[in-house]
N, C-alpha and C positions, 0 to 999 in steps of 0.2 A: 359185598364182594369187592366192590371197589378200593375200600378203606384196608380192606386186607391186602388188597393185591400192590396199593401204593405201600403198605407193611414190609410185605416181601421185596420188594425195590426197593427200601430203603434201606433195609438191612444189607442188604446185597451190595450197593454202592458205598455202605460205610463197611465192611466188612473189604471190599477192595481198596476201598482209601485207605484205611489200618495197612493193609498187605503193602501196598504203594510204600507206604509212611517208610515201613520195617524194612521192606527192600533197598529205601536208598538211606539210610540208617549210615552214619558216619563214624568209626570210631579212630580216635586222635589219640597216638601213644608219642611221648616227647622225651627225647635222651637225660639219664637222669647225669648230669655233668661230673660231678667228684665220682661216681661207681662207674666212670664208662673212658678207657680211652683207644686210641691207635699205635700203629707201631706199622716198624717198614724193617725187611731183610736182603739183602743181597746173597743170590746165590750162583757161585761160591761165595762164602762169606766171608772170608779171610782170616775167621776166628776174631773178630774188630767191627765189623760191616754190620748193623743191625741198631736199630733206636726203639724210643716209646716216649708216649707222652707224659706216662706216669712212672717215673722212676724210684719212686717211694715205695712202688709195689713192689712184696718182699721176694716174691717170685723172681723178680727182671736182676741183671746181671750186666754190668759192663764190660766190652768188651778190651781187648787187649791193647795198651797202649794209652790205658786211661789216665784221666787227671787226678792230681796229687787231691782233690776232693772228694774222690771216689776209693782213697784208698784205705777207708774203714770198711767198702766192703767187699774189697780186694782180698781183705784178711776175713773176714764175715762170712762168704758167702760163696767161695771157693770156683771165683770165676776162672773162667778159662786163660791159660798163657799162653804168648808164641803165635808169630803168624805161620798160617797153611792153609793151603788150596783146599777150602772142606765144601763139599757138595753135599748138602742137607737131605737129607727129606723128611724132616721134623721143622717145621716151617708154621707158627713162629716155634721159633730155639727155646723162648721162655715162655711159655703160654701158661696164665695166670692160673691158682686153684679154684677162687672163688672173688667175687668182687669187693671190696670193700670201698669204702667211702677215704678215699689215698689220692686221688687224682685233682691236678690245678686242671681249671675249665680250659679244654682244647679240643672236644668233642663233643659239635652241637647239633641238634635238626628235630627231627620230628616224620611218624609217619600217619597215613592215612587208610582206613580197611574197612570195608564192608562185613567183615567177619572176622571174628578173632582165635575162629576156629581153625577153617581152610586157609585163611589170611587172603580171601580173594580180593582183586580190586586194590591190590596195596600199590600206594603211594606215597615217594616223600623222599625227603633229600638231609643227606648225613653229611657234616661238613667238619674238615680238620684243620686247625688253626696250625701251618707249617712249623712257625717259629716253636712250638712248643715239643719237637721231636727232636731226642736227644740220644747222642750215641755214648754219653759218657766220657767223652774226648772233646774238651771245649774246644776247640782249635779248629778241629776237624765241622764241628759243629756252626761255628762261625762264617767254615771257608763254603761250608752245603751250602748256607743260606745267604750270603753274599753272591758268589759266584757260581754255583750249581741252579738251585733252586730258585733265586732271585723273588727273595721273600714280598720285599718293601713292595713288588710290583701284584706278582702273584701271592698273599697272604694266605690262602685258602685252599684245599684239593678238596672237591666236592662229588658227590654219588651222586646224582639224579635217579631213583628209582620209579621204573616205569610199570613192571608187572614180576610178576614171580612165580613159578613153577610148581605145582602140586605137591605139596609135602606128604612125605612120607616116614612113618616111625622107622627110630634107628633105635634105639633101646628106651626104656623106659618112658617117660615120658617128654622124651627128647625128640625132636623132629626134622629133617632136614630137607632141603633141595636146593635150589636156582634162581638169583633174585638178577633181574636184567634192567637194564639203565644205560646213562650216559657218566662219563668218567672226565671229570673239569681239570685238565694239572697242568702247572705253567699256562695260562692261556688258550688250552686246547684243549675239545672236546671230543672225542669218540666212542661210540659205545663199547659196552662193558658188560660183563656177567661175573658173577662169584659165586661158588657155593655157599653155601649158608646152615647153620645149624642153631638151632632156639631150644629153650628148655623153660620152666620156670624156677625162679630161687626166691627167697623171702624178700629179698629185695625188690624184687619186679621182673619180667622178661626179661631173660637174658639170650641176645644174639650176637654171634660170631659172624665173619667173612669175609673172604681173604679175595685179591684181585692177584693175578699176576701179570708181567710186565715186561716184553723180551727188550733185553738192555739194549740193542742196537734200537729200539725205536724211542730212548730217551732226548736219542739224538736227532734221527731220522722224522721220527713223530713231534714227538715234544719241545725240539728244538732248544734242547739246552745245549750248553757248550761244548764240544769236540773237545778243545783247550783245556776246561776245565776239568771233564772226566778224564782226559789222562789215556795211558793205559785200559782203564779199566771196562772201557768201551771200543776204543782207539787198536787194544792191544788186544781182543776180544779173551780179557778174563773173567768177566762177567759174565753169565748166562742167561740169569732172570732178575726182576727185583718185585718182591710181591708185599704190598702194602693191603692192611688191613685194620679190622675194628672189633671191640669187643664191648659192647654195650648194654648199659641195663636201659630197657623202654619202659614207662608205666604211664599209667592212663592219664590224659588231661582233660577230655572233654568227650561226648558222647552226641 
C-alpha cells in the first residue's frame, strides 16, 4: 500500500511539474527585417506629408514635390499632384498588398508570449531605425532629420509592449485588438496603445499598428522644435500624425 501510494504522489508531483513546465512555456517571435517595415503620415497630409522605410515597395508612392530620383515613378505609378489641405481617413495612404522581402533593415525587435493562440503574456519591444523614413523629397527628408527629429541624438522610436487586449476575429482568420506599452521618441517616453490586426501569410505572422499622435504635443510632449515645424504646428495645420508598423514575426526560439 505504501509503494503504491508513494506511486500515486509521484505521479501527481510530476504531472504538476509538467503543468508548471507548459504554463511558463516562452515562445520568442523576432521581426523578420527585409519583410517588415514603418512608415509615418500626417494628417492633413498636404498631398507631400507621408514616408516609409521601404520604398522599393511597389505599393508606396511619393508624394508631391519629389525628387528628380523619384521621377520614374512619378511616371510609373500615378502618384498624386498638387498641394491640398486633405484630411485622410485611409491612414496609411498606401498600405502594402502583401509583404515581400523589398525592405533595407530599419525595423527591428522581437516579441515574447505564453500562447500563440490568445497571445497572452505578450512581451517585447519593436524599434525603428529613424534615418531610414523616407518622404521621397531628399531635402525635406534631410531637414526631418537634422532639425525636426534630431537623428544623430535620438536614432531610434521604440514600442515597449507591455500587455495586449483579448483578440477577437475580424474575418477569416484574421484577428484583431489592443496592444499597450510605452512609446520612446525624441527622448521621451509616455505611454501608448494601438490597435492591432494579425493574420498568418506564408511568410510568417503578419502584424499591423498604427499609433497616433496629436501634433500640438510634438512640441508640447516631445519637445521638438516650434522653429522647426513652422506653420505646421505653430499654424495649427496639422491635426494628427500617426506612425506605424507592418511586420512579418516568425519563430526563433521556444
Amino acid at each position: 500500500m505504501r509503494a503504491a501510494s508513494f506511486l500515486r504522489m509521484s505521479a501527481v508531483a510530476f504531472a504538476a511539474t509538467l503543468f508548471a513546465a507548459r504554463a511558463q512555456a516562452q515562445y520568442t517571435l523576432t521581426i523578420d527585417q527585409p519583410l517588415s517595415l514603418a512608415w509615418w503620415q500626417m494628417n492633413p497630409h498636404l498631398s507631400h506629408l507621408w514616408a516609409t522605410t521601404c520604398p522599393s515597395e511597389p505599393s508606396w508612392r511619393p508624394g508631391e514635390g519629389r525628387s528628380i530620383s523619384w521621377a520614374q515613378q512619378f511616371l510609373s505609378m500615378r502618384s498624386k499632384t498638387g498641394y491640398a489641405n486633405v484630411k485622410d481617413t485611409v491612414i496609411p495612404l498606401y498600405p502594402r498588398r502583401r509583404a515581400r522581402p523589398l525592405c533595407d533593415p530599419a525595423v527591428s525587435g522581437s516579441v515574447t508570449t505564453s500562447d500563440t493562440t490568445e497571445w497572452s503574456g505578450l512581451k517585447g519591444t519593436i524599434s525603428v531605425q529613424v534615418e531610414k523614413l523616407t518622404t521621397g523629397v531628399d531635402m525635406r527628408d534631410r531637414y526631418a532629420r537634422e532639425s525636426i527629429l534630431n537623428t544623430k541624438a535620438y536614432p531610434n522610436v521604440k514600442f515597449n509592449i507591455d500587455s495586449m487586449s483579448h483578440l477577437t476575429k475580424a474575418r477569416g482568420d484574421t484577428m484583431v485588438g489592443t496592444v499597450y506599452g510605452t512609446l520612446e521618441l525624441h527622448g521621451v517616453t509616455t505611454p501608448a496603445s494601438a490597435p492591432l490586426k494579425t493574420w498568418r501569410e506564408p511568410a510568417g505572422r503578419r502584424v499591423t499598428a498604427k499609433f497616433m499622435i496629436p501634433a500640438g504635443d510634438l512640441t508640447d510632449v516631445y519637445h521638438m522644435s516650434k522653429y522647426s515645424l513652422g506653420l505646421g504646428v505653430g499654424g495649427v495645420v496639422w491635426d494628427e500624425i500617426w506612425l506605424g508598423v507592418d511586420v512579418i514575426l516568425k519563430p526563433s526560439s521556444t
